[in-house]
VOPAGU-2260 file (C-alpha; in pm, 1 decimal, decimal comma):
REM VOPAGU-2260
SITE   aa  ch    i         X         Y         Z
SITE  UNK   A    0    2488,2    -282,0    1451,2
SITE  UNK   A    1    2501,2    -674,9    1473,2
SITE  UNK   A    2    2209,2    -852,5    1276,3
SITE  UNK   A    3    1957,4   -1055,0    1505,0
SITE  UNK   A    4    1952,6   -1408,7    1438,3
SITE  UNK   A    5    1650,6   -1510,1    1662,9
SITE  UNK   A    6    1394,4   -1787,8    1566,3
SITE  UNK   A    7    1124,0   -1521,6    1518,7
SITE  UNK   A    8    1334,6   -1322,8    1238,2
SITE  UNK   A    9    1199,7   -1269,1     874,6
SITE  UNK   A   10     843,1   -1422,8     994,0
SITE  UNK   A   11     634,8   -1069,8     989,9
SITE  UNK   A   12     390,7   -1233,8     723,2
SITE  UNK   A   13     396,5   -1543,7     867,4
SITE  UNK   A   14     325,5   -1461,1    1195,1
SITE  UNK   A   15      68,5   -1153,2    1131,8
SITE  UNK   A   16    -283,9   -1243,4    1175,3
SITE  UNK   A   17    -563,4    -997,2    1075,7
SITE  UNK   A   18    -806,4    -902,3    1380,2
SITE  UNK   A   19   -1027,3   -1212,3    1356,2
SITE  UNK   A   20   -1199,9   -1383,0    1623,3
SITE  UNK   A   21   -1107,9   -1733,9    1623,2
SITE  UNK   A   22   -1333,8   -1866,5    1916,4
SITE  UNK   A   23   -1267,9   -2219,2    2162,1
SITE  UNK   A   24   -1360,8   -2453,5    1849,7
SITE  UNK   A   25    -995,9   -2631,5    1856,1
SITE  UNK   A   26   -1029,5   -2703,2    2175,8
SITE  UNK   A   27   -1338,2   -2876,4    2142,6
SITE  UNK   A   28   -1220,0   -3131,1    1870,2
SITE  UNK   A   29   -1118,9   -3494,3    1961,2
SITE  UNK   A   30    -780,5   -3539,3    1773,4
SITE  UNK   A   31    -703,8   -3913,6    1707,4
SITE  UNK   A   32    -358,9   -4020,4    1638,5
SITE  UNK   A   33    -337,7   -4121,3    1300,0
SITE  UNK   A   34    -495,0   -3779,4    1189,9
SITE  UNK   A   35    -362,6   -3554,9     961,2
SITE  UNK   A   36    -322,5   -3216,1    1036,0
SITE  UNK   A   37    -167,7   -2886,5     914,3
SITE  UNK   A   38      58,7   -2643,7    1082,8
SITE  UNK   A   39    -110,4   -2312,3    1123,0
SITE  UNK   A   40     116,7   -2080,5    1431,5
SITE  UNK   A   41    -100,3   -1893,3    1630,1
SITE  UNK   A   42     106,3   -1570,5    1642,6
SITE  UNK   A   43    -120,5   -1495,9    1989,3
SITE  UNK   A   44      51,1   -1730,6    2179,2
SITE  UNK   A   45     405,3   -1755,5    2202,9
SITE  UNK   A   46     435,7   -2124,7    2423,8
SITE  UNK   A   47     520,1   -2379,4    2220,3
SITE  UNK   A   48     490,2   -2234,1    1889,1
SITE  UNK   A   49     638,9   -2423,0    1626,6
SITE  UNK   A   50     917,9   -2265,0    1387,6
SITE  UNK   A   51     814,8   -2097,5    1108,7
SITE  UNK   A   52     963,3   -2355,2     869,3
SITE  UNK   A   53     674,1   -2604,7     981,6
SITE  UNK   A   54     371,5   -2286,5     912,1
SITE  UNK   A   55     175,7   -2469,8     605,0
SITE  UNK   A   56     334,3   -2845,0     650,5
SITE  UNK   A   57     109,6   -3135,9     678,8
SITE  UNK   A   58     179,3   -3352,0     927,2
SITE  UNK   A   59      49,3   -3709,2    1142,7
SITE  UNK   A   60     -13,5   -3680,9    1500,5
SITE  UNK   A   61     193,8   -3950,2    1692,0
SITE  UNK   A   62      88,1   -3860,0    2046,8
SITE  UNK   A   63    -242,5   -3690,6    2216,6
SITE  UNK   A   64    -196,4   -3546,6    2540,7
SITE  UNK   A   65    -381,2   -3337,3    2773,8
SITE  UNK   A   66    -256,5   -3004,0    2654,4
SITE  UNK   A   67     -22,6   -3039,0    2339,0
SITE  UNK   A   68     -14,3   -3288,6    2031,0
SITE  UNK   A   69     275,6   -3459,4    1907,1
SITE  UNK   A   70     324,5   -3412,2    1529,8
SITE  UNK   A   71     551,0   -3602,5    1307,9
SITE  UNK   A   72     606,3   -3346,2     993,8
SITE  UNK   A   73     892,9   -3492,0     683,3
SITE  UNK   A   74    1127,6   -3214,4     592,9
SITE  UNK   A   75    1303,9   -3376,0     306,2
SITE  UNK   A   76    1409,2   -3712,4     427,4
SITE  UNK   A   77    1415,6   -3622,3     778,0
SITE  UNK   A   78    1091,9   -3688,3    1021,3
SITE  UNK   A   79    1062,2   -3445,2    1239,5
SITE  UNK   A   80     862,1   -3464,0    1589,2
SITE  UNK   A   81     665,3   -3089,0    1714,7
SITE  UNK   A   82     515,3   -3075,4    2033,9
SITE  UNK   A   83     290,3   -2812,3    2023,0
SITE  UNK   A   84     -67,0   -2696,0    2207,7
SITE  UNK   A   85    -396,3   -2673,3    1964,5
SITE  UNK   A   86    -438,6   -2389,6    1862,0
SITE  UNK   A   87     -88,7   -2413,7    1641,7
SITE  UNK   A   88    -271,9   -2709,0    1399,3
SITE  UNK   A   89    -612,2   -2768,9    1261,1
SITE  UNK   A   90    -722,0   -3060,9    1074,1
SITE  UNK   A   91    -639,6   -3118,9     696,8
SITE  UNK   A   92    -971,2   -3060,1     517,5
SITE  UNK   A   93    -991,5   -3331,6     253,8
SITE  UNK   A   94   -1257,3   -3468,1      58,2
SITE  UNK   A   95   -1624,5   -3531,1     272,7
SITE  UNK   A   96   -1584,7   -3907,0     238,4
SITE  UNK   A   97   -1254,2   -3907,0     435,3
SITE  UNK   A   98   -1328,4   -3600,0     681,1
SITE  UNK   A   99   -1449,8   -3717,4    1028,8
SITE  UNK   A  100   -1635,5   -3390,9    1015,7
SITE  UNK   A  101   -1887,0   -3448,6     779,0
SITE  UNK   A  102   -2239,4   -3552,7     867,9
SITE  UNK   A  103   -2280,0   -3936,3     747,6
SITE  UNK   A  104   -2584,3   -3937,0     537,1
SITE  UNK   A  105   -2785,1   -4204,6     396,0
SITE  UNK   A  106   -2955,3   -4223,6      82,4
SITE  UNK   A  107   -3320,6   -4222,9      65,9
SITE  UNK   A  108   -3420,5   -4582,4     -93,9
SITE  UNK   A  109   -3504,2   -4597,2    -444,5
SITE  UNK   A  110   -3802,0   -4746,5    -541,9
SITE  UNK   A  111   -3683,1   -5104,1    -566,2
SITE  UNK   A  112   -3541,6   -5149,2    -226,5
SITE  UNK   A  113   -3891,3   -5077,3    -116,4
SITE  UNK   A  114   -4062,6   -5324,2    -343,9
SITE  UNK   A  115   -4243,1   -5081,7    -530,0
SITE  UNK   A  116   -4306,9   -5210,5    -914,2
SITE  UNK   A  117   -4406,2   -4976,7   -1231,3
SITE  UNK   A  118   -4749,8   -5089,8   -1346,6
């Protein structure tokens, strides 16, 4: 019997998920282009899923649009362009300074900006 050369083939642990609920919460996130992001296929949805050589690659979004992203990913010295719906990326978690997630807090004053001396 003829081996199958589809784009799905030798992906089972790629494209397994265990039974967790993922929720709406990537659709409620305003991606900017200029973001980074990471490649994470949904193996629930099967439209526009990108091949399973981009699953784990960081890439920039070029292009927001009402549905799907466009994602520039480098695969050695070639950039490559994914279109691809939401719930196929999520944002590259970096350090709390540079994440647009994190709550901007400010300091409480010390005790000189509010012109309190030691006696």
């Amino acid at each position: 019997m003829p081996h199958s050369h589809g784009t799905r083939v030798k992906s089972r642990s790629i494209l397994t998920k265990s039974n967790v609920v993922r929720g709406v919460s990537y659709l409620l996130y305003d991606y900017k282009v200029g973001d980074k992001v990471v490649v994470d296929v949904d193996p629930r949805e099967h439209n526009t899923t990108p091949h399973r050589r981009f699953h784990g690659k960081i890439g920039v979004i070029e292009e927001v649009g009402r549905r799907t992203l466009k994602v520039s990913v480098m695969i050695g010295n070639k950039k490559k362009i994914l279109q691809t719906r939401f719930n196929h990326i999520r944002l590259l978690a970096g350090p709390p300074s540079m994440s647009r997630l994190a709550t901007t807090t400010t300091p409480p004053p010390s005790p000189a900006e509010e012109g309190v001396t030691n006696k």
